[in-house]
Backbone as CSV, one residue per row, in Angstrom:
resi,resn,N_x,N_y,N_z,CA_x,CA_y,CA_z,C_x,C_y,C_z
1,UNK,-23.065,38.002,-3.006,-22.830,38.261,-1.597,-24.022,37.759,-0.791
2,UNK,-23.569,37.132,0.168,-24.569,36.488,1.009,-25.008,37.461,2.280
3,UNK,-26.796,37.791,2.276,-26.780,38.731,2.756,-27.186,38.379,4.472
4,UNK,-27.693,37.509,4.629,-27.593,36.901,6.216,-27.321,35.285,5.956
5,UNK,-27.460,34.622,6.688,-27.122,33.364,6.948,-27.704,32.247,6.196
6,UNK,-29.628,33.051,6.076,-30.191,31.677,5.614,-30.411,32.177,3.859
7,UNK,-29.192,32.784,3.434,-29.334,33.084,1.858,-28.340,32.265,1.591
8,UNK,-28.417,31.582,0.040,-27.541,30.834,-0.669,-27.258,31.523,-2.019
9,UNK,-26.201,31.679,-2.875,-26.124,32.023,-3.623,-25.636,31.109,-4.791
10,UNK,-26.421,31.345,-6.259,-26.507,30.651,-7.335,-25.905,31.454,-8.893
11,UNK,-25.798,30.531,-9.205,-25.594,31.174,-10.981,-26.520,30.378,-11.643
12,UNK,-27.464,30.970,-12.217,-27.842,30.754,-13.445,-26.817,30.239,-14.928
13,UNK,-27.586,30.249,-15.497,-27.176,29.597,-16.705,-26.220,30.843,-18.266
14,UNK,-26.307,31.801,-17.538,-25.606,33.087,-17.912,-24.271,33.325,-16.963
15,UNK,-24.186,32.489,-15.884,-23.084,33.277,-15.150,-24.060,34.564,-13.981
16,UNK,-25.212,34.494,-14.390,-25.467,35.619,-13.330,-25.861,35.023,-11.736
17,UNK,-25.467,35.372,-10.691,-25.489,34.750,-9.088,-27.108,35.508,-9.153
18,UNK,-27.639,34.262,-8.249,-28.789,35.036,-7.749,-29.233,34.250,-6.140
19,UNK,-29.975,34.648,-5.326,-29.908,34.078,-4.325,-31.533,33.376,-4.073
20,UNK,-30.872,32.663,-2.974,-32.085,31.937,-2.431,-32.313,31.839,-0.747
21,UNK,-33.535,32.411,-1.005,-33.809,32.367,0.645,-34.064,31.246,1.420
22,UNK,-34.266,31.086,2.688,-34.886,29.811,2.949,-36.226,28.901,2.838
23,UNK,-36.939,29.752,2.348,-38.229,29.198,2.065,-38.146,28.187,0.434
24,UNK,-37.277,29.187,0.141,-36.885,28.712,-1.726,-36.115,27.512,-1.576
25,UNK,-35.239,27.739,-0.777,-34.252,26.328,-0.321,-35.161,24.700,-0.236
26,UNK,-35.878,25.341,0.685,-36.588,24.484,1.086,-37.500,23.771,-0.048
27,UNK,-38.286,24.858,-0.704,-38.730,24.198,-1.774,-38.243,23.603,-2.680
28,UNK,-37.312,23.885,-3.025,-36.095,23.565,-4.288,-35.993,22.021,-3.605
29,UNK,-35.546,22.129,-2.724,-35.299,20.742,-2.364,-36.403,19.319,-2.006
30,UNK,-37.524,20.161,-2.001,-38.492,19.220,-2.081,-38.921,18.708,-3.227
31,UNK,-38.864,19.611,-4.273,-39.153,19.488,-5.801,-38.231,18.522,-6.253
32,UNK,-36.949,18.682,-5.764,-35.629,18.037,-5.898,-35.854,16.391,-5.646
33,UNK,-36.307,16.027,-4.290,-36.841,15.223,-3.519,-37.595,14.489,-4.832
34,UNK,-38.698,15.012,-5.234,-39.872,14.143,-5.792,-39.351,13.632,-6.873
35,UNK,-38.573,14.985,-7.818,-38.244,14.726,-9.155,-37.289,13.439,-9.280
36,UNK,-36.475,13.091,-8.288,-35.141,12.309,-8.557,-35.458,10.888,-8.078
37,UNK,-36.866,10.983,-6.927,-37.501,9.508,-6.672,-38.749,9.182,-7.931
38,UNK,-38.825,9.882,-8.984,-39.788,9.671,-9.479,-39.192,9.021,-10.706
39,UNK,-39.529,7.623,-11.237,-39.135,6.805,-12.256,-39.906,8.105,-13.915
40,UNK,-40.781,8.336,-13.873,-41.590,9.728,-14.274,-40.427,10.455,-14.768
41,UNK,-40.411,11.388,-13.921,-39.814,12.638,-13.790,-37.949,12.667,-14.785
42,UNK,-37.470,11.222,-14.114,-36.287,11.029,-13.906,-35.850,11.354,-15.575
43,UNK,-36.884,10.037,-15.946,-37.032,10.518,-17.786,-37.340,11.293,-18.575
44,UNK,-38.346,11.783,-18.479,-38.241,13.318,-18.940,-37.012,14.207,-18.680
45,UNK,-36.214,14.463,-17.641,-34.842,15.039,-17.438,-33.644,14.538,-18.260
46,UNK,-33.840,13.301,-18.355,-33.017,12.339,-18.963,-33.122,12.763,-20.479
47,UNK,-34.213,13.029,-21.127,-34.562,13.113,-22.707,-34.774,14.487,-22.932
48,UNK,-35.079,15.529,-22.105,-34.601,16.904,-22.232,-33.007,17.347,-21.833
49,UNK,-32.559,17.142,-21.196,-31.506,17.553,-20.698,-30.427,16.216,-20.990
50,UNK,-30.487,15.373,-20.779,-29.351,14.408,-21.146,-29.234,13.785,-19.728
51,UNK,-28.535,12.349,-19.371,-28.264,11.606,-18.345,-27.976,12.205,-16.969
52,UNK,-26.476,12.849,-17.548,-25.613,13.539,-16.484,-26.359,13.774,-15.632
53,UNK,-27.609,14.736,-15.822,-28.291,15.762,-15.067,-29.263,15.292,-13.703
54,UNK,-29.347,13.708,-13.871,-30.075,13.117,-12.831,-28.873,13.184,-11.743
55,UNK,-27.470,12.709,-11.959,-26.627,13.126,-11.231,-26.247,14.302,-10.295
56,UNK,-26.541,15.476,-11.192,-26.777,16.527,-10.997,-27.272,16.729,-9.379
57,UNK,-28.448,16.834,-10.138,-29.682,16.662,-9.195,-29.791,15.854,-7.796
58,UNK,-28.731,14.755,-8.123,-28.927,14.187,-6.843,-27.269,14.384,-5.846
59,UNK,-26.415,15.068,-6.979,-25.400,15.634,-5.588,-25.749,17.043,-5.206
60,UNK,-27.067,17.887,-5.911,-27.415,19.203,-5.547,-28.213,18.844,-3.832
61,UNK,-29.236,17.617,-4.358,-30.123,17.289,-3.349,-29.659,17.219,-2.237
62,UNK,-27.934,16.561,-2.099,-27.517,16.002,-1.082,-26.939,17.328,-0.639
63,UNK,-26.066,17.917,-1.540,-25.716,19.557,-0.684,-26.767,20.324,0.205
64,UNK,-28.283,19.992,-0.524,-28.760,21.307,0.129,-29.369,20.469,1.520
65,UNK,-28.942,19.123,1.642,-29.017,18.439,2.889,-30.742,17.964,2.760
66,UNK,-31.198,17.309,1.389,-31.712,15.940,1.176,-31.150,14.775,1.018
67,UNK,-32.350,13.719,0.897,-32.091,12.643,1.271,-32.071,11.918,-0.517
């Protein structure tokens, strides 16, 4: 349940929702930002987690209204 406007709500990797305020938003999406322009970063995600997940990452980026 979204408790004012600037909360978002998430699931974890259990199914459990948890929320995010706007400060978190914000950060998330900057982290988001670096990780997905970074030739770096991109690979390491790529070789822990598998391909898909750069995808991921970059239609999350665009939801939470990055670039």
């Amino acid at each position: 349940m979204i408790n004012k406007p600037s909360d978002i709500a998430s699931r974890d990797e259990t199914g459990q929702v948890f929320m995010l305020d706007k400060k978190e938003r914000i950060l998330l999406r900057e982290l988001l930002a670096k990780a997905i322009n970074s030739a770096g970063a991109k690979k390491i995600i790529s070789e822990r987690l598998g391909p898909e997940y750069i995808e991921i990452g970059l239609n999350l980026l665009k939801q939470m209204g990055g670039k």
